[in-house]
C-alpha positions as CSV (number, residue, x, y, z in Angstrom):
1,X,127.6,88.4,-18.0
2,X,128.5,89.1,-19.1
3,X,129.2,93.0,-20.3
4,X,127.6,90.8,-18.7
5,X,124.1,92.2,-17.2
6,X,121.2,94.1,-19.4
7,X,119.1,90.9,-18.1
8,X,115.5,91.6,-18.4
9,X,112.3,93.1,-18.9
10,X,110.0,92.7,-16.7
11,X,106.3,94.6,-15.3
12,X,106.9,96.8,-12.5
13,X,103.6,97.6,-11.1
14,X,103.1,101.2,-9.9
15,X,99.4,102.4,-9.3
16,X,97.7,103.1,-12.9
17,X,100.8,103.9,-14.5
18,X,103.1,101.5,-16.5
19,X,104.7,101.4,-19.6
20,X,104.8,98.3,-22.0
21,X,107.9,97.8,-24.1
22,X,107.7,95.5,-27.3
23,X,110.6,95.2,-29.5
24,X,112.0,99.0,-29.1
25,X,108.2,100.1,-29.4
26,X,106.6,101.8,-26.6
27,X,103.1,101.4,-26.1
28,X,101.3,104.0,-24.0
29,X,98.6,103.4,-21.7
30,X,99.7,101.2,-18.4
31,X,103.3,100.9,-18.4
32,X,105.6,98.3,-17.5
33,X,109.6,99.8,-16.4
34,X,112.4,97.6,-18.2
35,X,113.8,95.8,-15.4
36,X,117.6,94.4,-15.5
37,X,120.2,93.2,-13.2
38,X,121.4,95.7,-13.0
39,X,118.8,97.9,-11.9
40,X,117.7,95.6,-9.4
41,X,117.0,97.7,-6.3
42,X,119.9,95.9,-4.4
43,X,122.2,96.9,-7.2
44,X,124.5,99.0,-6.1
45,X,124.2,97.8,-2.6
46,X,125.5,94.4,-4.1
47,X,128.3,96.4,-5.8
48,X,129.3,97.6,-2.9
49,X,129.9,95.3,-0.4
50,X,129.1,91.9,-2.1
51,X,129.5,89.5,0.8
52,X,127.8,92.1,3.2
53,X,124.9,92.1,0.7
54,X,124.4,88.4,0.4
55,X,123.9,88.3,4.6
56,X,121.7,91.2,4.3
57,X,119.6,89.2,1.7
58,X,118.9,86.3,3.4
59,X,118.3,87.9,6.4
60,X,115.2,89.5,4.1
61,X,114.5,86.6,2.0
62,X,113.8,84.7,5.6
63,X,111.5,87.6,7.0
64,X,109.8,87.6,3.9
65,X,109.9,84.0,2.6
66,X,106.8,84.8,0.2
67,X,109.1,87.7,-1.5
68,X,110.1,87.7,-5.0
69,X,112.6,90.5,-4.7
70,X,114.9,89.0,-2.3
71,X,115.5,86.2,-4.2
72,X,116.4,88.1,-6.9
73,X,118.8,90.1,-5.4
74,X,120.3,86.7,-3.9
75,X,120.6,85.3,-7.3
76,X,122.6,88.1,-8.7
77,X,124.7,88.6,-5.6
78,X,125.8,85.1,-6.2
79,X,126.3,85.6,-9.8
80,X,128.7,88.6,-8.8
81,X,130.0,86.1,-6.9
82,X,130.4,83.7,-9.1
83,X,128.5,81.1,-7.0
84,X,126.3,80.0,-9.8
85,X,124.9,76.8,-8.2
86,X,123.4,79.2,-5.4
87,X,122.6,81.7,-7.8
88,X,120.2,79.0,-9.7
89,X,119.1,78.1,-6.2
90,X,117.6,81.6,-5.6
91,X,116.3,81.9,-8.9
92,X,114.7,78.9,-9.2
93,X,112.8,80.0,-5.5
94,X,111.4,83.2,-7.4
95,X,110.0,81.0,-10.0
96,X,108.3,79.1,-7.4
97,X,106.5,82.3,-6.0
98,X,106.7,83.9,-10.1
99,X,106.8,81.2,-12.6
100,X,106.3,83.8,-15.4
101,X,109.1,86.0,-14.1
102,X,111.4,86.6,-17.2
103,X,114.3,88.5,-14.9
104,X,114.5,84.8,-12.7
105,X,114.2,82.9,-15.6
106,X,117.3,84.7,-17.2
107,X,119.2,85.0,-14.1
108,X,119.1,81.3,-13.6
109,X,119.9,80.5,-17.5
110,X,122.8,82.3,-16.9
111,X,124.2,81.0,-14.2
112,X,124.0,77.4,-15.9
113,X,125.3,78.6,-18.4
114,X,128.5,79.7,-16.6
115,X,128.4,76.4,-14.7
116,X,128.3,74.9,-18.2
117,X,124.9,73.4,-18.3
118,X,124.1,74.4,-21.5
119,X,120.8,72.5,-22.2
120,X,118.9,73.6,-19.0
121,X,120.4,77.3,-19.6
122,X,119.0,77.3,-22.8
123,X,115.5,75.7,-22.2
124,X,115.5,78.6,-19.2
125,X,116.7,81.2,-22.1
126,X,114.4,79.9,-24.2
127,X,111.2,80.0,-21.5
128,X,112.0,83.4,-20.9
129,X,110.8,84.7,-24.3
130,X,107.8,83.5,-23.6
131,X,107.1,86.1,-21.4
132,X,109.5,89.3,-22.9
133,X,111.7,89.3,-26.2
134,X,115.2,90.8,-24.4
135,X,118.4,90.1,-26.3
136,X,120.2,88.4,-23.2
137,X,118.1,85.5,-24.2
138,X,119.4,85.5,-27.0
139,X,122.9,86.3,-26.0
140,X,122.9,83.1,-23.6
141,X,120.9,81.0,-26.4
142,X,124.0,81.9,-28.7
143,X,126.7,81.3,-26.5
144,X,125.4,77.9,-25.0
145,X,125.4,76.8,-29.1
146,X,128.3,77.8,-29.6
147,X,130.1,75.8,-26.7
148,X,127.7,72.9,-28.0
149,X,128.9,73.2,-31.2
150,X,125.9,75.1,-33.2
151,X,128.1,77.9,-34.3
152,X,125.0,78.8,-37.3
153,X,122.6,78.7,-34.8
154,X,124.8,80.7,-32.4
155,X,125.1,83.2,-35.3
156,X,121.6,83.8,-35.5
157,X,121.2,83.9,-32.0
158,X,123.6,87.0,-32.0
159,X,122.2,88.5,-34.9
160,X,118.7,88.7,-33.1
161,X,120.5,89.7,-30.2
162,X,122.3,92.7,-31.8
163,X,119.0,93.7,-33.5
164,X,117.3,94.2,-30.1
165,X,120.1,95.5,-28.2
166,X,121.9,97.4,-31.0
167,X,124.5,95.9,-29.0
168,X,128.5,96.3,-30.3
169,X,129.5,93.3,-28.1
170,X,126.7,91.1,-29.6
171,X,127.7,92.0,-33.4
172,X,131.3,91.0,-32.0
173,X,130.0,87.5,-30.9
174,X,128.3,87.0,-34.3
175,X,131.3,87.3,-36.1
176,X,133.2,85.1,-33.6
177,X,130.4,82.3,-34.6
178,X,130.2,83.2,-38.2
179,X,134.1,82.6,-38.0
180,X,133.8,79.1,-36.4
181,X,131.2,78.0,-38.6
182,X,133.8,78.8,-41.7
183,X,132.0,81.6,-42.6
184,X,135.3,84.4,-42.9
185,X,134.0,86.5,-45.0
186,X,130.9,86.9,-43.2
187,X,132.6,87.4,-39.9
188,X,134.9,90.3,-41.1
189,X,131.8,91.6,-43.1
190,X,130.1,91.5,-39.1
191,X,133.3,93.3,-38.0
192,X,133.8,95.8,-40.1
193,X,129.8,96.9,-39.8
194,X,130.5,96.6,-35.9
195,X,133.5,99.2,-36.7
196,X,131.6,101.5,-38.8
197,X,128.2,101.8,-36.2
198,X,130.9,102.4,-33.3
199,X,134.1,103.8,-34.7
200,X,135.5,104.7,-31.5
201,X,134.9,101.4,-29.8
202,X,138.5,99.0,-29.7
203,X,135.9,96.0,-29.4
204,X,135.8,95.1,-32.9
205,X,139.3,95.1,-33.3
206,X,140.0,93.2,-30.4
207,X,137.8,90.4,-31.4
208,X,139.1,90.3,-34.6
209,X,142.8,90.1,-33.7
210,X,142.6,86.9,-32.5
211,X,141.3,85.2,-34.9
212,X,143.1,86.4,-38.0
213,X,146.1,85.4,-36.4
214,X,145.1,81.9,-36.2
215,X,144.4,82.1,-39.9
216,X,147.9,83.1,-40.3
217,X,147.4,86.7,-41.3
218,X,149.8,88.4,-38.6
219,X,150.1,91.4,-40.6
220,X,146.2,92.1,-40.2
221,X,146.4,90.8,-36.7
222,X,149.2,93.3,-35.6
223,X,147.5,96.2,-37.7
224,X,144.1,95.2,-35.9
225,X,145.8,95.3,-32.9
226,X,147.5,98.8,-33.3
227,X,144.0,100.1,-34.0
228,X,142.4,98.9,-31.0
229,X,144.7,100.8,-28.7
230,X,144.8,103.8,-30.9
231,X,140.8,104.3,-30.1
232,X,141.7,103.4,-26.5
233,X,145.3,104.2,-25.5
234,X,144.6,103.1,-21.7
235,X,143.1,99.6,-22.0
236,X,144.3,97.0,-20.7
237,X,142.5,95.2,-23.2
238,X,143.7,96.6,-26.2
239,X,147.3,96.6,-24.7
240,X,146.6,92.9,-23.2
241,X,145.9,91.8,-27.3
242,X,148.6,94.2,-28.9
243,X,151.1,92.6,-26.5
244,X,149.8,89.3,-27.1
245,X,150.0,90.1,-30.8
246,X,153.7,91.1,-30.3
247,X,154.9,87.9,-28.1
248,X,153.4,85.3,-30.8
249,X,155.3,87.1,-33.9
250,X,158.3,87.1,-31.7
251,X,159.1,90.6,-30.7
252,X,159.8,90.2,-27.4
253,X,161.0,93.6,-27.1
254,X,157.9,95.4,-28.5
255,X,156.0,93.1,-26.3
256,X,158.1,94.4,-23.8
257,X,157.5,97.9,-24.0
258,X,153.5,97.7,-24.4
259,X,153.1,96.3,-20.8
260,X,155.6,98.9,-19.6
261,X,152.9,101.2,-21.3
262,X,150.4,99.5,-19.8
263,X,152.0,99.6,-16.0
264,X,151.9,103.3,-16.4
265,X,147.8,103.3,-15.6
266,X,147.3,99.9,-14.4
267,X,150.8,97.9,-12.7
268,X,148.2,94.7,-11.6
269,X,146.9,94.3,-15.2
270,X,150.7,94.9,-16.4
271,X,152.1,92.7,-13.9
272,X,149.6,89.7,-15.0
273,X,149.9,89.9,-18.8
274,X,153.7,89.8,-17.9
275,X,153.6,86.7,-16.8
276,X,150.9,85.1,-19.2
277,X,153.5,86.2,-21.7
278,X,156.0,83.8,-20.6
279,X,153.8,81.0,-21.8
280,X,151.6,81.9,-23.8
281,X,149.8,80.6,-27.0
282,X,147.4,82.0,-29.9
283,X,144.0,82.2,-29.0
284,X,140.8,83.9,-30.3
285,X,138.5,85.6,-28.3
286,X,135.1,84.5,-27.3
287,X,134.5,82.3,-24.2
């Protein structure tokens, strides 16, 4: 996910302490932790040695078939795997043993979503609020309307999700939908708030880029462009788009000299948008 994984909150029960979390409020009394992917207890193990992981897993998801956790893990194992009909497998287990359990429900919206089954993700997206109100719902929700061709819904979708999350890459994807939906002056509005809450952040810039191009502004494109890697010199992200940027207005030669930049810190990245050069055509971002 995503910038892909904030997935989830979800009641971690600890003996007469927890802390309940409601729409950046926190309640005090008996507490439940804000549980994500990420913070999964397998996390880093996962990160680590992915395919090791996955047989260390099972091997506990079959000693303790009656286990939430280990099917969990499995799911986003698979996910960083990008085996996302296995990864719905394990998450649809936990909701056998937890059918409440926001973090599965997520987990397994996601994956769908990746494998491009956007109304089961989003019924599973939309379940999960039910039980917690985390912007990765929302984030799913939004992008499974976009790719269905809801670009207002997807809008709002991103809005709530930026509210929550207070999320850069979620105000990003709201003007990416605001965009498709014909809304330009909105989007850039989107942008340039996205710019002013995070001025060092290339992200807004990046997203931008892409799209003004294909509106035939290559002036603001370019100049977009030049912005993103002045905030982050190193990225191969901002090089990837200035480079890109360069190749469709025909200067080879600048193009040229931004992946030489760009082998300086990363040759694999350089060696790649080299070769996606040769045939390359105007896109936007936002897939």
């Amino acid at each position: 996910m995503i910038k892909q994984a904030n997935m989830i909150q979800q009641f971690n029960s600890q003996p007469c302490m927890w802390v309940v979390t409601l729409c950046g409020l926190a309640l005090t009394g008996c507490v439940a932790q804000q549980q994500t992917m990420s913070n999964l207890p397998c996390a880093q193990e996962i990160h680590a040695d992915v395919v090791a992981a996955v047989k260390s897993l099972t091997a506990q998801a079959q000693k303790s078939p009656m286990a939430v956790e280990p099917q969990l893990c499995l799911s986003y194992a698979y996910i960083a795997q990008k085996k996302y009909a296995a990864a719905v497998e394990s998450a649809s287990r936990a909701l056998v043993l937890s059918p409440d359990n926001a973090l599965a429900l997520r987990m397994r919206a996601f994956a769908r979503y990746r494998m491009g089954a956007y109304p089961a993700a989003m019924k599973d997206a939309s379940d999960s609020l039910k039980f917690d109100s985390s912007g990765e719902a929302y984030e799913i929700l939004g992008k499974c309307r976009l790719r269905t061709g809801d670009a207002v819904g997807a809008a709002e979708d991103f809005r709530v999700w930026a509210n929550l999350d207070q999320s850069i890459e979620a105000r990003c994807w709201m003007g990416s939908a605001q965009w498709t939906s014909g809304d330009q002056a909105g989007a850039i509005k989107t942008w340039l708030t996205a710019e002013l809450v995070a001025p060092k952040d290339p992200e807004p810039f990046i997203w931008k880029c892409g799209f003004l191009y294909r509106a035939g502004d290559k002036d603001g494109a370019l100049a977009a462009a030049h912005r993103a890697v002045e905030l982050a010199p190193a990225s191969p992200q901002a090089l990837g788009t200035l480079a890109r940027v360069q190749s469709w207005n025909g200067d080879s030669a600048a193009a040229t000299a931004t992946v030489a930049e760009l082998a300086k810190t990363n040759a694999s990245a350089a060696a790649k948008l080299a070769i996606e050069l040769k045939g390359t055509v105007p896109t936007a971002k936002g897939t």
